[in-house]
Backbone as JSON Lines, residues from 0, in Angstrom:
{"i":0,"aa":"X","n":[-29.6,-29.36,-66.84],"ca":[-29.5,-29.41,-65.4],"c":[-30.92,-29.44,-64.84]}
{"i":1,"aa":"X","n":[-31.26,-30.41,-64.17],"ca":[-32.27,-30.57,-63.74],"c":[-32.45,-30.3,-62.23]}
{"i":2,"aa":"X","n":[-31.78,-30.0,-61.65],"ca":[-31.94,-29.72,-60.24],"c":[-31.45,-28.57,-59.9]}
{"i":3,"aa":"X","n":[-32.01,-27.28,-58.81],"ca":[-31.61,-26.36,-59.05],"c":[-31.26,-25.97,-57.52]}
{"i":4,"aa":"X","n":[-30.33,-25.41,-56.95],"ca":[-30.47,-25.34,-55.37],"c":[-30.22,-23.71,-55.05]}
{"i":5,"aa":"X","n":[-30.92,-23.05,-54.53],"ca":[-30.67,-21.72,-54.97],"c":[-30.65,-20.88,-52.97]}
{"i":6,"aa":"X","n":[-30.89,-22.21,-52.02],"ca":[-30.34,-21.97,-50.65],"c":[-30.21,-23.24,-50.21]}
{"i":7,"aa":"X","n":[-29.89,-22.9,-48.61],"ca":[-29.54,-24.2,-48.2],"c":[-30.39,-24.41,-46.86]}
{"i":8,"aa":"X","n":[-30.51,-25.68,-46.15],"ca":[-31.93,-25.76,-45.1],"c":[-30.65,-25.0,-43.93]}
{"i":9,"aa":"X","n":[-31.73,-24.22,-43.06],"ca":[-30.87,-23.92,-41.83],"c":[-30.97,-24.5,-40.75]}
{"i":10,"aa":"X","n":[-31.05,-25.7,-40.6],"ca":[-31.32,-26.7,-39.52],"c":[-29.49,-27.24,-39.45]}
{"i":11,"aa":"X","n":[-28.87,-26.7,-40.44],"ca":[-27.22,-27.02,-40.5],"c":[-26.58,-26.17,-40.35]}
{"i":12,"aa":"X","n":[-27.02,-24.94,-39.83],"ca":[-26.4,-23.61,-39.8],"c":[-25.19,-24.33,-38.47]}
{"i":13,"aa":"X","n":[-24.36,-23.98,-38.7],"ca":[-23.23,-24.13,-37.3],"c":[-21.88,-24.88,-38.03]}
{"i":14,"aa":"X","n":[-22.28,-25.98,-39.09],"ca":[-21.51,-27.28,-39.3],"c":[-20.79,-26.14,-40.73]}
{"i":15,"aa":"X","n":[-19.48,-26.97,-41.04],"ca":[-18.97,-26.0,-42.01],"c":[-19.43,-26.42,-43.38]}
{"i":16,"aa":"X","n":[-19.22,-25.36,-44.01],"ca":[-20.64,-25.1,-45.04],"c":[-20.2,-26.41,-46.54]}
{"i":17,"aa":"X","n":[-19.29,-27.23,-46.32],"ca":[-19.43,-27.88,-47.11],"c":[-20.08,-29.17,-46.65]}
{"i":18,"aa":"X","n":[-20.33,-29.52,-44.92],"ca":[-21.57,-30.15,-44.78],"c":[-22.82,-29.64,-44.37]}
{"i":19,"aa":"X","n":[-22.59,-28.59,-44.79],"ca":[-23.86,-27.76,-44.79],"c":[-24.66,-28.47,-45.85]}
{"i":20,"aa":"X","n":[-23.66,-28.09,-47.34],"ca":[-24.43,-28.36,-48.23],"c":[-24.23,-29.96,-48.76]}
{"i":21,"aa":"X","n":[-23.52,-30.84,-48.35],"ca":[-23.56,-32.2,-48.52],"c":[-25.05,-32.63,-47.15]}
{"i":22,"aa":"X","n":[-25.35,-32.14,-46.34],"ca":[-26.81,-32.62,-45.39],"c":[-27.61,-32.62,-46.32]}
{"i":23,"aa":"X","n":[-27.42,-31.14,-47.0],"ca":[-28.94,-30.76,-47.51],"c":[-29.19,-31.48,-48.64]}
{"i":24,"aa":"X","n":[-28.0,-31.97,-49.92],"ca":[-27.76,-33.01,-50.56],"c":[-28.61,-34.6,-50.3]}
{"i":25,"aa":"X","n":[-27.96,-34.93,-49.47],"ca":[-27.98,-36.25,-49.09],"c":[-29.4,-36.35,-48.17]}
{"i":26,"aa":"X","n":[-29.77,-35.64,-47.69],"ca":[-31.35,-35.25,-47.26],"c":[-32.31,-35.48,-48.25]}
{"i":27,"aa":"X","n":[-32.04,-34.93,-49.22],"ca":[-32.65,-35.05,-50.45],"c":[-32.96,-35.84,-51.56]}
{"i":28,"aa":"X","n":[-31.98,-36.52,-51.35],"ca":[-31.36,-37.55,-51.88],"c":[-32.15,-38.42,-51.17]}
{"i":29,"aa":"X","n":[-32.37,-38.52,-49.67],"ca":[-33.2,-40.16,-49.3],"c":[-34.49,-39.56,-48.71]}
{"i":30,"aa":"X","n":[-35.08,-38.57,-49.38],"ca":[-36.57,-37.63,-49.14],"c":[-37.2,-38.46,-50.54]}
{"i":31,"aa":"X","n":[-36.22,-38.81,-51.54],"ca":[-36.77,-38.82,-52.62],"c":[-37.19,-37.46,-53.52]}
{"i":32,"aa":"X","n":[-36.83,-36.49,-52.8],"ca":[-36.53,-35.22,-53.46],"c":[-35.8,-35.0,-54.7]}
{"i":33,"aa":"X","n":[-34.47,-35.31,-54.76],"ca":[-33.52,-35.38,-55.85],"c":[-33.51,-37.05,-55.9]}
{"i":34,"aa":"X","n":[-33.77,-37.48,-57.31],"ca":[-34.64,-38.76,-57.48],"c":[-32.59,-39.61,-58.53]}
{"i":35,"aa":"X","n":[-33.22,-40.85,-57.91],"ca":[-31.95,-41.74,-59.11],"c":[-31.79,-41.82,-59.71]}
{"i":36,"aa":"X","n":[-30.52,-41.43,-60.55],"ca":[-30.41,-40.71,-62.42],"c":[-30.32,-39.11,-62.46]}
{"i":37,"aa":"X","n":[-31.23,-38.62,-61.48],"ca":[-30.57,-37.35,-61.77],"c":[-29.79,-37.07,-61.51]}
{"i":38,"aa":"X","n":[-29.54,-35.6,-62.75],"ca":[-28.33,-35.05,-62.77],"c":[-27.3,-33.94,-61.77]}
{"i":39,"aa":"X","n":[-26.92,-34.18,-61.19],"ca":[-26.61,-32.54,-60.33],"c":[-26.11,-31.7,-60.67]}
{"i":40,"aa":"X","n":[-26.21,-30.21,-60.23],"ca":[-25.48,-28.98,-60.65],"c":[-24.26,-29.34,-61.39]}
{"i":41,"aa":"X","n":[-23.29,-28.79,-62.27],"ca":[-22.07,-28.94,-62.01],"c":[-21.54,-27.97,-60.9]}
{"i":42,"aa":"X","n":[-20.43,-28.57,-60.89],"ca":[-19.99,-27.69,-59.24],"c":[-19.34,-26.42,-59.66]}
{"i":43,"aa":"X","n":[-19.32,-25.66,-60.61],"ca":[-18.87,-24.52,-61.12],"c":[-20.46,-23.75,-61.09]}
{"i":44,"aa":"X","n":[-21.53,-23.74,-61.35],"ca":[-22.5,-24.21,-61.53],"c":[-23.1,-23.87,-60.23]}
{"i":45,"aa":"X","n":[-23.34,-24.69,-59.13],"ca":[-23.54,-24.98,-57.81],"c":[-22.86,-23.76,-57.14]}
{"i":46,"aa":"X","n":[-21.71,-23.68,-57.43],"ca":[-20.78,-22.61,-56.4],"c":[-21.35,-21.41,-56.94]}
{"i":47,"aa":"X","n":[-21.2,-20.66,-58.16],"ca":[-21.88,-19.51,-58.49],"c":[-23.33,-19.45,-57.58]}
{"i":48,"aa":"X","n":[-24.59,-20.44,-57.83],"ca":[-26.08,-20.39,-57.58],"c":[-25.8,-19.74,-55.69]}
{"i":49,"aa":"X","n":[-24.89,-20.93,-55.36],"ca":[-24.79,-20.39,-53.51],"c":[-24.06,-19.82,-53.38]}
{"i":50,"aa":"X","n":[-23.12,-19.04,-54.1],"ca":[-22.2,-17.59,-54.02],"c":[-21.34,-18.84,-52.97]}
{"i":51,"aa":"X","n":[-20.59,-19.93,-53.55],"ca":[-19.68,-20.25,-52.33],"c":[-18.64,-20.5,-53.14]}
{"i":52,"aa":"X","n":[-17.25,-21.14,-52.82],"ca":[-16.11,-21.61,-53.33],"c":[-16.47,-23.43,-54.25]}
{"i":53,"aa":"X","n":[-15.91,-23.28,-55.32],"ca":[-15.76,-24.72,-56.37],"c":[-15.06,-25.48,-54.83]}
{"i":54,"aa":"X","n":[-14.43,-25.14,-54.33],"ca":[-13.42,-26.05,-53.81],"c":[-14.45,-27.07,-52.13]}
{"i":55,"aa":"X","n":[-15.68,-25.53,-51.89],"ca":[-16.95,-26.72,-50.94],"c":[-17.78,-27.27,-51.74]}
{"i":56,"aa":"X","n":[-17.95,-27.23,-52.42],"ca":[-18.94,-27.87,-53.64],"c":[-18.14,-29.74,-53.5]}
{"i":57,"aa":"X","n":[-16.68,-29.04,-54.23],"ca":[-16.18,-30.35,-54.81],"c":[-16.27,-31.24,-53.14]}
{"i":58,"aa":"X","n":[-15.75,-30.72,-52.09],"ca":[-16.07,-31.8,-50.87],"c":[-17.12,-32.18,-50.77]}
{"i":59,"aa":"X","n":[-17.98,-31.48,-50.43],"ca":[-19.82,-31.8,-50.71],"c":[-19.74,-33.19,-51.43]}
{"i":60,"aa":"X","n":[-19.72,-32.81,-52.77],"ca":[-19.36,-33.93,-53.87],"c":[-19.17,-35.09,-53.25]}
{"i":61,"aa":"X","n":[-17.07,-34.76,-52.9],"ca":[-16.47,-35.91,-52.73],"c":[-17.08,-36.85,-51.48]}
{"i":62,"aa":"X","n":[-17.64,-36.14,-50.67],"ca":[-18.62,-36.81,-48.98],"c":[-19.65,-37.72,-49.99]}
{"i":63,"aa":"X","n":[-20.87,-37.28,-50.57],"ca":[-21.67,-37.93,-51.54],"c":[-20.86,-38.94,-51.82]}
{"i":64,"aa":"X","n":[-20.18,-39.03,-53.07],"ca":[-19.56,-40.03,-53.51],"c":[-18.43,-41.36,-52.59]}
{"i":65,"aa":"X","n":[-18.3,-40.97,-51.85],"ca":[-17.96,-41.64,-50.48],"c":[-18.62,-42.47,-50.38]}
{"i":66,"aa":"X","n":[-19.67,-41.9,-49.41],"ca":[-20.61,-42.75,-49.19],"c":[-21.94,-43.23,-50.25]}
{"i":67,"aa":"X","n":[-21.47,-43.38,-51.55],"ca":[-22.32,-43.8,-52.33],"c":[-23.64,-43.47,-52.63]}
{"i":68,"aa":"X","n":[-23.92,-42.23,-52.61],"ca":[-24.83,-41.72,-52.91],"c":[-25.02,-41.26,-54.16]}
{"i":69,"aa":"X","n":[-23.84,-40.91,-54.76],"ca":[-24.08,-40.44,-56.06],"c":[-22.5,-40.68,-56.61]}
{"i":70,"aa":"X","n":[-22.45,-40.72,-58.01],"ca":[-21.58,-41.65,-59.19],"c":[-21.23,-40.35,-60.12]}
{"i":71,"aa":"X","n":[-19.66,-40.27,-60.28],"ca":[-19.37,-39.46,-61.32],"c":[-19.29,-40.45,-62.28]}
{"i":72,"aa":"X","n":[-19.81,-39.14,-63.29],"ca":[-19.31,-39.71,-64.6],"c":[-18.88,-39.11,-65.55]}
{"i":73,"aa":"X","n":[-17.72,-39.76,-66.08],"ca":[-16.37,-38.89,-66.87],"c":[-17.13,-37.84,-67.99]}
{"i":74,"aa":"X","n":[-16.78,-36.59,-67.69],"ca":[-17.17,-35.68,-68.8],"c":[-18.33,-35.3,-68.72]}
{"i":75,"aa":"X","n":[-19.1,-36.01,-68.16],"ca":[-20.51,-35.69,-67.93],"c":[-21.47,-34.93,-66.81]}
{"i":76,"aa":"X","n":[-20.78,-35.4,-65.62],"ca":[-21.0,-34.99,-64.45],"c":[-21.51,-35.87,-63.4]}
{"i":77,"aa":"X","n":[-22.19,-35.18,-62.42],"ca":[-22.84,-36.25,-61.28],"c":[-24.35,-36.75,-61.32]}
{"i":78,"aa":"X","n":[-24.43,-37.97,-60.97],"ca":[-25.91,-38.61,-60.87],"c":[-25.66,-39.5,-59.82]}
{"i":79,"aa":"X","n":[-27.16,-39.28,-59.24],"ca":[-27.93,-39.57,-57.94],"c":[-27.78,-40.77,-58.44]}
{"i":80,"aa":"X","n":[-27.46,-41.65,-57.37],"ca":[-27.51,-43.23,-57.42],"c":[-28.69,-43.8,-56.99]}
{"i":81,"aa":"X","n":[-29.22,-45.46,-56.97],"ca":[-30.44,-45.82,-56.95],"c":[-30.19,-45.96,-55.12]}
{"i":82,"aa":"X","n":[-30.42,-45.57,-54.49],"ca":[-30.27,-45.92,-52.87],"c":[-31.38,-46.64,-52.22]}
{"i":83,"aa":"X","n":[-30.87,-48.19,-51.85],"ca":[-31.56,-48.93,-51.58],"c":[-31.92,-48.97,-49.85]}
{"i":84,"aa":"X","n":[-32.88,-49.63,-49.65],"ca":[-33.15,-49.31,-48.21],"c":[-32.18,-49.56,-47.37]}
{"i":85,"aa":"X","n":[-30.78,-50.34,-47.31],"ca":[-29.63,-50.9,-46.74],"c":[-29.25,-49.46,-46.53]}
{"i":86,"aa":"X","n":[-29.12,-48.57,-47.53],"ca":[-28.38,-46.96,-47.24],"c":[-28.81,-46.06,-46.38]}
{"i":87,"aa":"X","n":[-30.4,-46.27,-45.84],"ca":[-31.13,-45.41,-45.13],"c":[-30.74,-45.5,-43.91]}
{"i":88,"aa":"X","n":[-31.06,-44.37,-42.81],"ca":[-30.35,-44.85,-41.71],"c":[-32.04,-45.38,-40.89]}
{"i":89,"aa":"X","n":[-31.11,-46.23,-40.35],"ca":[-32.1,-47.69,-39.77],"c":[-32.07,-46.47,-38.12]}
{"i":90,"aa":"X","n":[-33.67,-46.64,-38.02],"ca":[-34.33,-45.98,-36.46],"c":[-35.46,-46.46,-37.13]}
{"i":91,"aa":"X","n":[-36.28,-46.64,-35.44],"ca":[-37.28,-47.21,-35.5],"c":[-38.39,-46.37,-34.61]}
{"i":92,"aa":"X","n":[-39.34,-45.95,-34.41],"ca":[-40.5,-45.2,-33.44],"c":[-40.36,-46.59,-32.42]}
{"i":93,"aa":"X","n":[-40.41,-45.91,-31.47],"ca":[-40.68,-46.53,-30.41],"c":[-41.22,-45.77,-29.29]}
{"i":94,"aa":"X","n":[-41.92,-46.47,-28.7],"ca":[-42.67,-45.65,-27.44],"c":[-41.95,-46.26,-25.84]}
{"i":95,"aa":"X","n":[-41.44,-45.25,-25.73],"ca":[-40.63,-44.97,-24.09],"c":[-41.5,-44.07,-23.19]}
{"i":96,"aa":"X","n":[-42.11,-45.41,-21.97],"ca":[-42.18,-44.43,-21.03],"c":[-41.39,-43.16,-20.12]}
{"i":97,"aa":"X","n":[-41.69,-42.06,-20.27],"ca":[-40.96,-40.79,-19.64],"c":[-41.9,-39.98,-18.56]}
{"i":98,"aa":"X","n":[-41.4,-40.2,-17.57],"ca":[-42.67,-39.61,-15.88],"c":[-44.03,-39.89,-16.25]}
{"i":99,"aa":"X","n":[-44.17,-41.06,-16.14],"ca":[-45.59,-41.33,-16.11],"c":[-46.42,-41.38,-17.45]}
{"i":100,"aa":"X","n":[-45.62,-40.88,-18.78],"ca":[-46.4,-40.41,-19.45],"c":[-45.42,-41.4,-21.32]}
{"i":101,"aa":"X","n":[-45.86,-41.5,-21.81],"ca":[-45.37,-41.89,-22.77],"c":[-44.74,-41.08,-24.28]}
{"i":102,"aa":"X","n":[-43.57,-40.92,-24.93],"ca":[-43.71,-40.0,-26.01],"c":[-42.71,-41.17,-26.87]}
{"i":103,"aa":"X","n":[-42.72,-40.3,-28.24],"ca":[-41.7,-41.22,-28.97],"c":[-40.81,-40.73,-29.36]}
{"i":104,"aa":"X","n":[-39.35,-41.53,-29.31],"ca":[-38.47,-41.74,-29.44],"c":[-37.36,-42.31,-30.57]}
{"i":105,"aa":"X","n":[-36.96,-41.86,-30.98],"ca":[-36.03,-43.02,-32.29],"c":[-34.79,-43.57,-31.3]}
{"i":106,"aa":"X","n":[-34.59,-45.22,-31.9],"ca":[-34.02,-46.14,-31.38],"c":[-32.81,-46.61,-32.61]}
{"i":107,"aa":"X","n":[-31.68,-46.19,-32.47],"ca":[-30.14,-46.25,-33.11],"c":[-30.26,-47.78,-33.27]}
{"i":108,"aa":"X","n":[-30.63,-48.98,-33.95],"ca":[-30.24,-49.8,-34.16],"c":[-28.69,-50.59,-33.67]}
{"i":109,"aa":"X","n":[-27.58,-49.42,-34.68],"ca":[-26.39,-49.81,-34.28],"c":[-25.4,-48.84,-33.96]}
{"i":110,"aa":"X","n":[-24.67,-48.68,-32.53],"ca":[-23.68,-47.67,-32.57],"c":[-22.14,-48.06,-32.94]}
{"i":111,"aa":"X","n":[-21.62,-46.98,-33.63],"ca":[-20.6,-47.14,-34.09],"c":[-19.61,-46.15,-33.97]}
{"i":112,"aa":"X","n":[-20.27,-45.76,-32.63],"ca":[-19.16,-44.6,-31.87],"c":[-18.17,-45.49,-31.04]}
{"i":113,"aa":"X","n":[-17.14,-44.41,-30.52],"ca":[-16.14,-45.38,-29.74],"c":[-16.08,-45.67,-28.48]}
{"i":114,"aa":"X","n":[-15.51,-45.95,-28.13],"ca":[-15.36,-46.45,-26.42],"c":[-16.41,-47.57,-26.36]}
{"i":115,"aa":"X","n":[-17.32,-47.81,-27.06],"ca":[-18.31,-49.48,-26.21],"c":[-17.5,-50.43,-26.59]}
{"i":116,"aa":"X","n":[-17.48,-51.53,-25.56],"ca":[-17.35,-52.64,-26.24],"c":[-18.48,-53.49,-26.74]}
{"i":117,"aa":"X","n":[-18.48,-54.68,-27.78],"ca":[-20.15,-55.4,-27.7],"c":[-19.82,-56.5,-27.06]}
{"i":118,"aa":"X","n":[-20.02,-56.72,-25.76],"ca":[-20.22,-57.72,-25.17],"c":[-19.88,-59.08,-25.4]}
{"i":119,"aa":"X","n":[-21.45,-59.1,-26.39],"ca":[-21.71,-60.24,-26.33],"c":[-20.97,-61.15,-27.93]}
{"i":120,"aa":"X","n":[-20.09,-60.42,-28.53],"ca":[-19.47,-60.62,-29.51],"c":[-17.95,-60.9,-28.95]}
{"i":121,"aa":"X","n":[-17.4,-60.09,-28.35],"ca":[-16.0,-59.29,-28.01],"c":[-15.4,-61.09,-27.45]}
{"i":122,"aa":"X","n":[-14.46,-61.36,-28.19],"ca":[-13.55,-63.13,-27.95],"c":[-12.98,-62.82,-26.63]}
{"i":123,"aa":"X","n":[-13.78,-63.16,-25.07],"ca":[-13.19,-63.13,-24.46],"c":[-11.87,-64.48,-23.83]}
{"i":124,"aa":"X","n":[-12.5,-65.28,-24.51],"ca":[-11.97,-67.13,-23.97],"c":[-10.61,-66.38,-24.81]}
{"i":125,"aa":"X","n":[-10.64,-65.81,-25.99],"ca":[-9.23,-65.93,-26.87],"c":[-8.41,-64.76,-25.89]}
{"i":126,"aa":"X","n":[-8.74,-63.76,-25.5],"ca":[-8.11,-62.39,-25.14],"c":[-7.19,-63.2,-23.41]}
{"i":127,"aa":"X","n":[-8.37,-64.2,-23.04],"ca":[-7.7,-64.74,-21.95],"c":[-6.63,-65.78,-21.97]}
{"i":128,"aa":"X","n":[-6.53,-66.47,-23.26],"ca":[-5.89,-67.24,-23.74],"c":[-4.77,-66.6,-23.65]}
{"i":129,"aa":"X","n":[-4.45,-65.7,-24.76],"ca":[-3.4,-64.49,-24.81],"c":[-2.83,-64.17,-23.67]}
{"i":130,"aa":"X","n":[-3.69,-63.68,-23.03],"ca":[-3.08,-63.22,-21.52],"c":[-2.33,-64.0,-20.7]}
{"i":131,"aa":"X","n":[-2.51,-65.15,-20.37],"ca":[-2.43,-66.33,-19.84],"c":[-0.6,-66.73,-20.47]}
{"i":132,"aa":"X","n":[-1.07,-66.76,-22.0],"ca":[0.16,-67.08,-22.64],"c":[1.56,-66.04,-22.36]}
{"i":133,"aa":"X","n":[0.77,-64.84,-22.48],"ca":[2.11,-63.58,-22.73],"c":[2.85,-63.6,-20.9]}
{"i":134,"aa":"X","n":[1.79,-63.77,-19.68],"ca":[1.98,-63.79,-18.39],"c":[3.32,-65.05,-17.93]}
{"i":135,"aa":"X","n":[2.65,-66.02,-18.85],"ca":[3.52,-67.51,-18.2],"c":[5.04,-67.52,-19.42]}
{"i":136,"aa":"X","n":[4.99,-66.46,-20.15],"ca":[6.46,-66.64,-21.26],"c":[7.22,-65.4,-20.69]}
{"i":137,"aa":"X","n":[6.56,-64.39,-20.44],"ca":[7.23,-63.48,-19.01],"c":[7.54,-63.8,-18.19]}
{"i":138,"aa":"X","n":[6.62,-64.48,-17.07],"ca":[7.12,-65.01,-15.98],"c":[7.48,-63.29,-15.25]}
{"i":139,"aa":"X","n":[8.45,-63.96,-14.53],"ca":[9.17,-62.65,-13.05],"c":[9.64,-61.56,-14.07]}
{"i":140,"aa":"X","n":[10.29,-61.48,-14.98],"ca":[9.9,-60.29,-15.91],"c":[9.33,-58.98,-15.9]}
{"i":141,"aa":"X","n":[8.33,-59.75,-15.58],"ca":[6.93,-58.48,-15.36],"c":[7.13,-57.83,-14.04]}
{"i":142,"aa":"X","n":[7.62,-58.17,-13.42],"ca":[7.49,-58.0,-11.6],"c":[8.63,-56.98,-11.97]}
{"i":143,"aa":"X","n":[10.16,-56.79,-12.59],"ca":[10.93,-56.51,-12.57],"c":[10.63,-54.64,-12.59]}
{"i":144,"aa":"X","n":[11.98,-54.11,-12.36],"ca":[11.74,-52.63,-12.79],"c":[12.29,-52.73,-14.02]}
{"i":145,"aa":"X","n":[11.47,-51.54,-14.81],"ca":[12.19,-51.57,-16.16],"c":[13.55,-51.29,-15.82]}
{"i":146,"aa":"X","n":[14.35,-51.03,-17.3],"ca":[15.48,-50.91,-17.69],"c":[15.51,-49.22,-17.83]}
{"i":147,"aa":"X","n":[16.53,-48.66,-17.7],"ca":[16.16,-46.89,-17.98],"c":[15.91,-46.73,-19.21]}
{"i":148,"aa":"X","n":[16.79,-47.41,-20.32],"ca":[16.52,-47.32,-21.34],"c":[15.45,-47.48,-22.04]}
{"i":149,"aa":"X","n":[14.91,-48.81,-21.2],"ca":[13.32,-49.62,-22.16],"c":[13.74,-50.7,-22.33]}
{"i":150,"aa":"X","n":[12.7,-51.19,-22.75],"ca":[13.18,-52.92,-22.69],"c":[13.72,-53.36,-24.14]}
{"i":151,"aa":"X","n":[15.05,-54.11,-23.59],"ca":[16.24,-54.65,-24.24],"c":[15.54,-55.38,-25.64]}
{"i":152,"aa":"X","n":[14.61,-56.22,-25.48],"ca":[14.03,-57.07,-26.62],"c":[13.28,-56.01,-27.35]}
{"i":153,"aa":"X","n":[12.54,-54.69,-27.04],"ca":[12.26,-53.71,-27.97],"c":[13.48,-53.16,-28.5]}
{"i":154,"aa":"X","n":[14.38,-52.67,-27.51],"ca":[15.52,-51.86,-28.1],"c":[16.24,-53.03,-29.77]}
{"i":155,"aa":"X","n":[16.47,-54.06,-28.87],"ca":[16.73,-54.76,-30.6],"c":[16.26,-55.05,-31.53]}
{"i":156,"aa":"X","n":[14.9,-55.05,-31.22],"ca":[13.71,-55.03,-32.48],"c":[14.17,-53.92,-33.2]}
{"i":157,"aa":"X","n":[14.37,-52.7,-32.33],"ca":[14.2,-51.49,-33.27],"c":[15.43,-51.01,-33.49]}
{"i":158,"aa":"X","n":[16.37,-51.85,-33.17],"ca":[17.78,-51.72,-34.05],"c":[17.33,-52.49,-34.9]}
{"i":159,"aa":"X","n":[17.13,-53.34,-35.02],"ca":[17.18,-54.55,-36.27],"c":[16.31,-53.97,-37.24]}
{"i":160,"aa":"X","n":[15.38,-53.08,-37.07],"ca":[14.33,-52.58,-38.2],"c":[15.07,-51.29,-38.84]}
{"i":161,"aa":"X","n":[15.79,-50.39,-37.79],"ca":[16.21,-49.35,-38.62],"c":[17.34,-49.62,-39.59]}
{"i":162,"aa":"X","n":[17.91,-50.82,-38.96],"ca":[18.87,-51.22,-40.27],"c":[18.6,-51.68,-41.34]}
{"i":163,"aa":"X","n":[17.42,-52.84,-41.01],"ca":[16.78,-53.26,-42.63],"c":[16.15,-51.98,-43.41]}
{"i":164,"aa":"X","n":[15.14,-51.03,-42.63],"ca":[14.43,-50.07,-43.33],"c":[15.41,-48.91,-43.49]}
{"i":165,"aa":"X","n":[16.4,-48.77,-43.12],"ca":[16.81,-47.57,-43.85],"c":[18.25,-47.5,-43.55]}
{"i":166,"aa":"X","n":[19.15,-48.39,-43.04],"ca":[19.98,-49.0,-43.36],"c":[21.41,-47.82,-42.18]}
{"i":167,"aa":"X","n":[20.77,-47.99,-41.08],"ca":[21.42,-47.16,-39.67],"c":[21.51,-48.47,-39.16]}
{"i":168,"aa":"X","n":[22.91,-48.33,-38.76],"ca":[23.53,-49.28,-37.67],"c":[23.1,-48.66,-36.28]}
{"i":169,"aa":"X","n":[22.36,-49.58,-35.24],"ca":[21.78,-48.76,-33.85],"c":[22.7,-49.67,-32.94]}
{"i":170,"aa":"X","n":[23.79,-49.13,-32.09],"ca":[24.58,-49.84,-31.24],"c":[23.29,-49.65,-29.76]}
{"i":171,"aa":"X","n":[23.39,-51.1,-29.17],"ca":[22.69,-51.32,-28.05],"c":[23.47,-51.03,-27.05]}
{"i":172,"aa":"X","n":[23.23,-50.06,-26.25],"ca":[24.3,-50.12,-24.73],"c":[23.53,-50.44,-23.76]}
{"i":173,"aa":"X","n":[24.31,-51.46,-23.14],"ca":[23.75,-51.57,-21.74],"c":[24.25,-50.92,-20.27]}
{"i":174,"aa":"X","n":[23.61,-50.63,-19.65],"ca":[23.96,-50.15,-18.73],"c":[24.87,-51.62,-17.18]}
């Protein structure tokens, strides 16, 4: 065993402690700290050194191996994978003026949180196409009040499915 972890950084104190110790991992991992090929704790091993449970170790692990950071191998254990610059997370220094005065900043390349749309990608000619289509095969339809039930062409969809999938006859009533 060549790597030995005997605490963990407290800059993760808050997050639960099996990404506690998958940060401090994977930190390490692209510090060039824990280098490609090496071997890691075993997680019997690991859990004794940080007095924690086999069972945060093995998540730790399984997060790593996820995201490709590191490769089991049968019987043997875990090794650090070769992580190429594609794996690093992409920020760049940049200098933003702030009141008059300039400091630096890291700049997210790409977000991949939710709610944005991207603009300048997002098929709007097709989405209007669609629209256009679903509006003019409705027609007065749309204007209508629903049905109490819901609408008749769902209601038979979803008779017709519960009978194929699991084989319930759904009688449609209309009002």
């Amino acid at each position: 065993m060549s790597l030995e972890i005997h605490s963990l950084n407290p800059k993760y104190l808050g997050e639960p402690l099996y990404m506690q110790l998958y940060s401090h991992l994977r930190d390490g991992i692209l510090a060039g700290q824990i280098r490609a090929g090496e071997r890691l704790p075993s997680k019997r091993q690991l859990a004794a050194d940080l007095n924690m449970s086999q069972n945060t170790v093995i998540r730790a692990y399984q997060q790593l191996l996820d995201e490709g950071y590191i490769r089991a191998k049968e019987r043997s254990g875990y090794y650090v994978e070769e992580i190429s610059v594609l794996y690093r997370p992409l920020e760049l220094d940049v200098k933003t003026p702030k009141k008059g005065s300039e400091e630096d900043e890291k700049e997210i390349l790409y977000d991949f949180g939710y709610g944005g749309v991207d603009n300048e990608n997002f098929p709007w000619k097709i989405l209007q196409k669609t629209y256009r289509k679903v509006i003019s095969a409705a027609g007065e339809e749309l204007c209508r009040m629903p049905q109490e039930q819901g609408h008749e062409r769902l209601r038979e969809t979803l008779s017709s499915y519960l009978y194929r999938a699991r084989g319930f006859y759904v009688e449609i009533l209309n009002k």
